[in-house]
N, C-alpha and C positions, 0 to 999 in steps of 0.2 A: 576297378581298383587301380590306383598310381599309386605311384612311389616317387614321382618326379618332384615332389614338394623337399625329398629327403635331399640338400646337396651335400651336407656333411655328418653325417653317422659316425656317433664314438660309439664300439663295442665294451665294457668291460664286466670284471668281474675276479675274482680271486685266483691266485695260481692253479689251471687245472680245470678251469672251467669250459675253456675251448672256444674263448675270444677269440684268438687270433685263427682258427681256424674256420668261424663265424664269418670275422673280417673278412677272409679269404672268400668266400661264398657269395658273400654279400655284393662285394665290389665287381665278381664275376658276372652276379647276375645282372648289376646296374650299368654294367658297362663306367666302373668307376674307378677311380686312383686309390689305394693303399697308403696306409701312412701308419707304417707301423714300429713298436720296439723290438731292439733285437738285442736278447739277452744275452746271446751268448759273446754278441760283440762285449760285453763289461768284462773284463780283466781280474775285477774285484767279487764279482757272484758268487764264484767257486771255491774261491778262501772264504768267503759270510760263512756258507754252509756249515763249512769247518770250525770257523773262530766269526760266529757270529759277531759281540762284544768288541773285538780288534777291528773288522773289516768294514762295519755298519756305514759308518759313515764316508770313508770311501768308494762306497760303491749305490751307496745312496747320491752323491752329489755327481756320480758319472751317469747315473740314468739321468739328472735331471740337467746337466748341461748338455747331452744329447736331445733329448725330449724337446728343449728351449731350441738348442737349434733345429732338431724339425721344424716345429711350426712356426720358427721365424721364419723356415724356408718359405713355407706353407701361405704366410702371410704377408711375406713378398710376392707369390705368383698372384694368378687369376682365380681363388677360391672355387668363383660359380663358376667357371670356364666348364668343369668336370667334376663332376660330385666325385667325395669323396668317404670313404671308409677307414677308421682308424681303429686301431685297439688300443688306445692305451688316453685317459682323460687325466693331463697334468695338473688337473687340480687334487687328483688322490696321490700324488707324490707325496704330501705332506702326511698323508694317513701311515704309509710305509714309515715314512721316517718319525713318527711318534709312537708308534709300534716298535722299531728295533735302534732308537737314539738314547743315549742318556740325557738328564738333562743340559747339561753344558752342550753337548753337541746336537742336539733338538734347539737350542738358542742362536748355535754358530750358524744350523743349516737354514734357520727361519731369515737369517738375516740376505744368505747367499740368494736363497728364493726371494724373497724380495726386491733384490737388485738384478737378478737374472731372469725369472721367470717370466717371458713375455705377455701379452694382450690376447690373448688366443682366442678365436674366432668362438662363436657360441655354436653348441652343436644343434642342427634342428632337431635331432631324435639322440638320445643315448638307453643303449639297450646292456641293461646288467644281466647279468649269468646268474642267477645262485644255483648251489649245489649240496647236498651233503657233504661230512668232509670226508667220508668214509669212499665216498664216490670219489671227491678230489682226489684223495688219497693213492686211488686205484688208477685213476686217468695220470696223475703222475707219472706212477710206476709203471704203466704200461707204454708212455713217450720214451721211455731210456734214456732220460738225458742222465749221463752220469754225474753230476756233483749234486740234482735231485736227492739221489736217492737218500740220502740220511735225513731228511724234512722227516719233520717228524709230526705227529696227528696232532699235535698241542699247539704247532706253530701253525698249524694250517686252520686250526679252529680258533685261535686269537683274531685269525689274518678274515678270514669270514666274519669273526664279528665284528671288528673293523669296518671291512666295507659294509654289513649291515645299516650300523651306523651314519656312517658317509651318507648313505644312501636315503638314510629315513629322513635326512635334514636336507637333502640336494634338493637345489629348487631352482637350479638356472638355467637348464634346456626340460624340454618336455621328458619324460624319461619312462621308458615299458621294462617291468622287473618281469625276469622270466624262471621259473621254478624248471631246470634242465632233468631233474629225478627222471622224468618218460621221458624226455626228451634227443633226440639224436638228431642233430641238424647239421653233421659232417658226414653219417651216413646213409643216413633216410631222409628220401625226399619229398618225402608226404608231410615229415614233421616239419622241414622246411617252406615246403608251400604253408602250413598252418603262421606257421610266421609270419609268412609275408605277405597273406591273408589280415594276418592280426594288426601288422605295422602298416596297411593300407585303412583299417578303420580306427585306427586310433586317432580319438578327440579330444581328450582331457589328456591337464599335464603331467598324471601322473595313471598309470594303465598298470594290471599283472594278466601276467599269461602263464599259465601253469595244463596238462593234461592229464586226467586221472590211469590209474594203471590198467 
């Protein structure tokens, strides 16, 4: 089994799913670069919470002039130099933001993304999270981040079928959907070898991995 074919992995999946702790695994075990979001740098997250309606689009356009300049970094260096792991694929910017935009401000942000959003590299493998939201829910609350906690089960079940969605029409890197319900790949490492077991045979451009209970 290799994995050397993978030089750039996007991790994603719904708040709660445990991308970025994925990412973190991933990269460790490939001996690879990180490229990740960092939420709590947004300024604006923590008033969303609050005053969704007022803050949405604020804090929608700071992840994605952040985002943009990652992988312009990303796409000025040496890509293949170092494979890489990311969590976060800037093409579902646009799902957030028609999820929590009105429409006046879903036309302002389409326009910003299209003049800003750069060429970004294709990913060789991107691996989705799903989860229950009941699960999300509880993985949430169990991270502590404080301006989390008021999410509420309605927004987190809109925000899964969203990426659902995204997901059933994505067709531009190879992509493995993985059902996380058994699964624990932060802290079992048996569920993790099963992954990277699974992401060594995968053939076709579109795979699921799921384990029963």
């Amino acid at each position: 089994m290799t994995l050397s074919r993978y030089r750039y992995i996007v991790v994603e999946g719904p708040i709660g799913a445990g991308k970025t702790s994925l990412a973190y695994k991933l990269a460790e075990h490939l001996d690879a670069d990180t490229l990740l979001e960092s939420a709590s740098d947004n300024p604006f997250l923590p008033r969303f919470y609050q005053e969704p309606k007022r803050y949405a689009l604020p804090t929608q356009l700071h992840f994605l002039f952040e985002r943009s300049r990652q992988l312009r970094d990303l796409a000025q260096g040496d890509l293949f130099r170092t494979a890489t792991v990311s969590d976060f694929l800037i093409d579902k910017d646009m799902l957030f933001a028609r999820l929590n935009l009105d429409d006046d401000e879903f036309e302002l942000y389409q326009k910003v993304y299209a003049d800003l959003a750069p060429q970004a590299a294709t990913p060789d493998l991107v691996i989705y999270l799903q989860a229950p939201v009941d699960a999300l829910q509880d993985r949430v609350r169990r991270r502590g981040v404080e301006f989390e906690r008021g999410m509420d089960a309605g927004y987190l079940q809109r925000l899964a079928n969203s990426y659902s969605e995204f997901f059933h029409r994505y067709e531009a890197a190879p992509l493995l959907i993985v059902n996380t319900s058994n699964l624990n790949f932060a802290d079992n490492e048996a569920d993790f070898g099963l992954l990277l077991e699974r992401m060594g045979k995968m053939r076709g451009p579109r795979e699921f991995f799921s384990r029963a209970a």
